[in-house]
C-alpha positions as CSV (number, residue, x, y, z in Angstrom):
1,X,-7.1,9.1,-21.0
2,X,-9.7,6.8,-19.2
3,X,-13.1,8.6,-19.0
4,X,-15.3,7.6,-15.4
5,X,-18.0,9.3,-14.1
6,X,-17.2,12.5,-16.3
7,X,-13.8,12.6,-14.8
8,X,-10.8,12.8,-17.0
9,X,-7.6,11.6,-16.4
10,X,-5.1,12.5,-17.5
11,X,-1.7,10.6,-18.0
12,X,1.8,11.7,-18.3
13,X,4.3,9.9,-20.7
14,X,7.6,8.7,-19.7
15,X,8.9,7.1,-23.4
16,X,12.6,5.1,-23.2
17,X,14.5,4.9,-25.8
18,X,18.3,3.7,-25.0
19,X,17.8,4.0,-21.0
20,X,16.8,7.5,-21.3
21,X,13.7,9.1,-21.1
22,X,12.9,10.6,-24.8
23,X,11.0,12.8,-27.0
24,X,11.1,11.9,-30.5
25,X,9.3,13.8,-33.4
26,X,6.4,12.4,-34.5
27,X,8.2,8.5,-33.4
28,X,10.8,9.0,-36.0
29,X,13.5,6.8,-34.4
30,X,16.7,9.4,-34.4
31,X,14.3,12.6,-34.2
32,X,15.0,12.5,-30.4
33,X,14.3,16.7,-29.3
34,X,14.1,16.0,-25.6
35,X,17.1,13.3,-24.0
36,X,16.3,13.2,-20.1
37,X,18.9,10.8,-18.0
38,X,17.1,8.8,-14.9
39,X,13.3,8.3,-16.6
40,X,12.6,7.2,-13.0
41,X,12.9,10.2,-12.0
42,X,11.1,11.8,-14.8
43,X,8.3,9.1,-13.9
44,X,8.2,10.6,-10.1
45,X,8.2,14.1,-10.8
46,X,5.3,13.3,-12.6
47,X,3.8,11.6,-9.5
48,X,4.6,14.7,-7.6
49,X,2.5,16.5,-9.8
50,X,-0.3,15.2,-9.0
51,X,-0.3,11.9,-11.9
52,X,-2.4,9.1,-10.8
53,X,-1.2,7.0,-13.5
54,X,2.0,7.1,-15.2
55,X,2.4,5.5,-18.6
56,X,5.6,4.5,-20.1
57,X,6.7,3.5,-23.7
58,X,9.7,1.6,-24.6
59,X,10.6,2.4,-27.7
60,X,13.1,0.2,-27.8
61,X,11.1,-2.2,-27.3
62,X,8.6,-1.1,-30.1
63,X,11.6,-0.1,-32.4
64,X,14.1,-2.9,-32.3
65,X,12.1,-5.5,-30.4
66,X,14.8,-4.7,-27.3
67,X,13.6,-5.1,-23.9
68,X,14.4,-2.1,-21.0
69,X,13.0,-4.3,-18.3
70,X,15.2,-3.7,-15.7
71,X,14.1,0.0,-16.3
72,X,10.7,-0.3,-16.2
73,X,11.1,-2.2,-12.6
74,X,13.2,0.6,-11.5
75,X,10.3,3.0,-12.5
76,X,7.9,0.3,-10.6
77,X,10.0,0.5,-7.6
78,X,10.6,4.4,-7.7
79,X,6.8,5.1,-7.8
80,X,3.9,4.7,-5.7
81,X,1.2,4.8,-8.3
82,X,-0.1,2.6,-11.1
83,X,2.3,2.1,-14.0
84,X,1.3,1.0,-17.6
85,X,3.5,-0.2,-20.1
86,X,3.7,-0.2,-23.9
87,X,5.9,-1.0,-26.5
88,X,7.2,-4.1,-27.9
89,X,4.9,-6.0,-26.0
90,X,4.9,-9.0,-28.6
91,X,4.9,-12.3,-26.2
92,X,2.2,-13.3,-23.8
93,X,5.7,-14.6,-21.7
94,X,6.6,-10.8,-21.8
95,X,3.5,-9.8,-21.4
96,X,3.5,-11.9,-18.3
97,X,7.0,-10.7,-16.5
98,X,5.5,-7.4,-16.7
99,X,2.5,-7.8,-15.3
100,X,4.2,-9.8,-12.1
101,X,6.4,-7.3,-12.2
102,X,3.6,-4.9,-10.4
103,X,2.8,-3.3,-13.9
104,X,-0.9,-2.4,-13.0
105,X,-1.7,-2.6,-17.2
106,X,0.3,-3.5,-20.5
107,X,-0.9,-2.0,-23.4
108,X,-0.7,-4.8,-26.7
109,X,-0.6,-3.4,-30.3
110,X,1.1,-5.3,-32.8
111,X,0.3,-8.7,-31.1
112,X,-2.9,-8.1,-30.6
113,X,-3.8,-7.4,-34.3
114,X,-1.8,-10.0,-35.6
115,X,-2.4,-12.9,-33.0
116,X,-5.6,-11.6,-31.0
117,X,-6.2,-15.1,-29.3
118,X,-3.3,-13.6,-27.0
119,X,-6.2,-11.1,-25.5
120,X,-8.0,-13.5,-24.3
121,X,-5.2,-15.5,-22.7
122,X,-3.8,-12.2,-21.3
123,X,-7.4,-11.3,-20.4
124,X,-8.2,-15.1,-18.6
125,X,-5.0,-15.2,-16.9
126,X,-4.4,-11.5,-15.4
127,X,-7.8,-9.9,-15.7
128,X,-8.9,-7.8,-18.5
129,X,-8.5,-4.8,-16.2
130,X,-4.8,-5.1,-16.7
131,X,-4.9,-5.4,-20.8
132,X,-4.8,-2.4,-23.0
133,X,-5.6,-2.6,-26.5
134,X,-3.5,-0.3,-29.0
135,X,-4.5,0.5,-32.5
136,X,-2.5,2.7,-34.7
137,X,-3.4,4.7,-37.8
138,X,-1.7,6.1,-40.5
139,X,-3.5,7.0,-44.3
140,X,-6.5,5.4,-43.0
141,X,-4.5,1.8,-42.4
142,X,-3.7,-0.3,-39.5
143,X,0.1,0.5,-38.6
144,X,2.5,-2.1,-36.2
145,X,5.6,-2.6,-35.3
146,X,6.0,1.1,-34.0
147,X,4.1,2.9,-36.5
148,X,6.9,1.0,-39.3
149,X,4.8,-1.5,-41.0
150,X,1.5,-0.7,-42.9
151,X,-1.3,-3.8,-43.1
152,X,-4.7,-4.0,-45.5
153,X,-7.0,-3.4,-42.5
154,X,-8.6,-0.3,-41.9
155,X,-9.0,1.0,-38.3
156,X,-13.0,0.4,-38.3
């Protein structure tokens, strides 16, 4: 949600997890409740609804590190308003094809607490309009890698 001029906004999900659009329980990888074929189309129903934003995850690439790129530019191409993206963003090169892509804003976790030089470089080069910062928390601890890995840093 992105808060401007006491407006909220308010944006739908579209999370992809082996080229389907997915719900999993609380991001347990194999909890999957919800398996929807075509998330492009998921991602334009959404649109239809009135979304002015839609965000997409790829939990694949958050999970395993595995790229559904030629997805997410099917999404891009299906859609005529602003996409994010997020998950297994973990390369300012990646980070990069997305964002030439059309992606209007990717959203950096893990990389961005482990290397956070790479928010500025992301930041000079594309505009910091187009970088998202992500931090997870679980027990009062910084988590990465998809929620798998614990660090000693505390979200404050």
């Amino acid at each position: 949600m992105v808060f401007e001029d006491n407006k909220m906004e308010i944006m739908p999900a579209v999370d992809i997890k082996n080229g389907k659009c997915v719900q999993l329980v609380q991001g347990k990888p194999g909890s999957e409740q919800v398996i929807i074929d075509n998330p492009e189309e998921v991602a334009l129903k959404w649109e239809n609804e009135g979304a002015e934003v839609v965000h997409v995850i790829d939990l694949d690439g958050t999970i395993d590190g595995k790229s559904n790129v030629k997805l997410i530019e099917k999404i891009i191409d299906t859609v005529n308003v602003p996409v994010q993206i997020g998950g297994g963003i973990r390369s300012v090169e990646y980070a990069g094809q997305l964002l030439d892509l059309g992606v209007e804003r990717v959203i950096i976790g893990t990389m961005g607490i482990i290397h956070p030089e790479t928010i500025r470089e992301l930041s000079s080069e594309y505009g910091p309009e187009h970088i998202m910062i992500s931090l997870d928390s679980k027990d009062s601890k910084v988590v990465i890698k998809g929620w798998q890995e614990k660090i000693d840093k505390s979200p404050v």
